[in-house]
N, C-alpha and C positions, 0 to 999 in steps of 0.2 A: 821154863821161864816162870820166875814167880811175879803175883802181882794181887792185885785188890782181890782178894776173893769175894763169892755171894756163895747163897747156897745153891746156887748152880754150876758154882765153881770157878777158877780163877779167871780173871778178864786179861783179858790177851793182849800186848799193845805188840804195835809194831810202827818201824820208822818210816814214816813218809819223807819221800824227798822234798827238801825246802830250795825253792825259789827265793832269793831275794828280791823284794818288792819293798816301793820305797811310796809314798803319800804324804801328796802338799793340798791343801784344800785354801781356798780363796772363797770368802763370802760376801757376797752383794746383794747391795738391790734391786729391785723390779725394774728400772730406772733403762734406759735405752741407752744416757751419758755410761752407761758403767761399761756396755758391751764393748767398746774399743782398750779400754785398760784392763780388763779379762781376758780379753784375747793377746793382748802383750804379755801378760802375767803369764799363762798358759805358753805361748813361744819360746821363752826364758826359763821356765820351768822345766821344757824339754829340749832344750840346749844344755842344760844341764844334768840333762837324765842321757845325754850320750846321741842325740839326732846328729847322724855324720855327712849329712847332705842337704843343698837346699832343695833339693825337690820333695824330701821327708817332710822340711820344715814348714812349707809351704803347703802342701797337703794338712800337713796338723794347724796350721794357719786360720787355712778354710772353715775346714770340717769344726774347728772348736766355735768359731765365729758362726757359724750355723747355726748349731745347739743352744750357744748361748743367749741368740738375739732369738730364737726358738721359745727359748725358756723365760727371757725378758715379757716375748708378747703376748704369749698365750699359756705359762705357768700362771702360779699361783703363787704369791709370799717371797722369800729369799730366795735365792739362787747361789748352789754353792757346787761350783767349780771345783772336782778334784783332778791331778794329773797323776798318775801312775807308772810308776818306771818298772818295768817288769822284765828279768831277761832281755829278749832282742829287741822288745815292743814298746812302746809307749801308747797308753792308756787317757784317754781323759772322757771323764764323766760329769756329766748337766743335771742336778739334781733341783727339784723345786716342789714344792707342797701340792699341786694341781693334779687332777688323775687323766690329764690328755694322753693319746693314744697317736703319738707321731707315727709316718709311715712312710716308708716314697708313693708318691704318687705323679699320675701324668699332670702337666700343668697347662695349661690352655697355651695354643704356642704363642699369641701376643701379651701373655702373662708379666708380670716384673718379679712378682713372688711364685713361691710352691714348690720349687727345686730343689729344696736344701738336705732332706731328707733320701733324694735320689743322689745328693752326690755323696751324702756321708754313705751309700750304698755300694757306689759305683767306687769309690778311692779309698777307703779303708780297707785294713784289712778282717777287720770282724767287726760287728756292731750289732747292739739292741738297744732292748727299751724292757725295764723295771719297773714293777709298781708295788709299793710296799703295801701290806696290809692295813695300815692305818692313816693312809695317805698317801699319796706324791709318787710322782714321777723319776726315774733317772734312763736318760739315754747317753750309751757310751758307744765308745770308737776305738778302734787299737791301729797303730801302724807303727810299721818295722822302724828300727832307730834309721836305715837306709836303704835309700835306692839302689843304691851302687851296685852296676849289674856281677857275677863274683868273675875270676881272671879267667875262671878253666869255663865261664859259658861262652858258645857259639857266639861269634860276631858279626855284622857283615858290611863286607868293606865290598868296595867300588876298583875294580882291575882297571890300569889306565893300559 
């Protein structure tokens, strides 16, 4: 294979398999009015990245509405909202200038806050938390385009 050489000799490429991935970002302000049309933004963004069920939607509903009022109260600066169509999954990521450390945690049980981070734990399917060297946060979430259990899995039905 020929290719760039050095004096150590030719560099070697090879073909990675490419995933199609597709990126919409939305930016806002700190602003608590903005969480509710962020989280619409985000629902419509993955309706059209392919979510074929509403209990997918619904889930991605939640969990972005988490992050985002997350990111509203206790970031820093803008908030910018990306969704990520990936393969089977959809992505969405809470990005803001702040260098908090979200986590799940237990929450006092006559609590009204504190859960938000247990459930992006409990109902996604993968999720973290980023912190860029020069600043800021990002916490994302990935869940399947659907729930739909597939045909050939076990079912269980009720004998009359």
């Amino acid at each position: 294979m020929s290719g760039i050489g050095t004096a150590a000799g030719p560099t070697m490429r090879r073909a990675l398999p490419l995933v199609p991935v597709d990126v919409v970002q939305r930016r806002l302000d700190p602003h608590p009015h903005e969480v509710g049309p962020a989280r619409r933004w985000t629902v419509r963004q993955a309706a059209s990245a392919g979510i074929t069920d509403e209990d997918a939607a619904a889930v991605l509903e939640l969990l972005s509405s988490e992050l985002i009022t997350n990111a509203v109260r206790h970031g820093e600066g803008e908030v910018v909202v990306s969704v990520v169509r990936n393969g089977t999954t959809v992505g969405v990521a809470v990005t803001d200038a702040g260098d908090g450390r979200p986590a799940p945690r237990d929450a006092e049980r006559d609590a009204v806050t504190g859960r938000g981070m247990l459930l992006v734990a409990a109902l996604s399917e993968s999720w973290g938390v980023e912190h860029h060297p020069m600043g800021g946060t990002c916490v994302w979430f990935t869940v399947p385009r659907t729930t739909t259990t597939p045909a050939d899995a076990p079912r269980c039905t009720m004998e009359e």
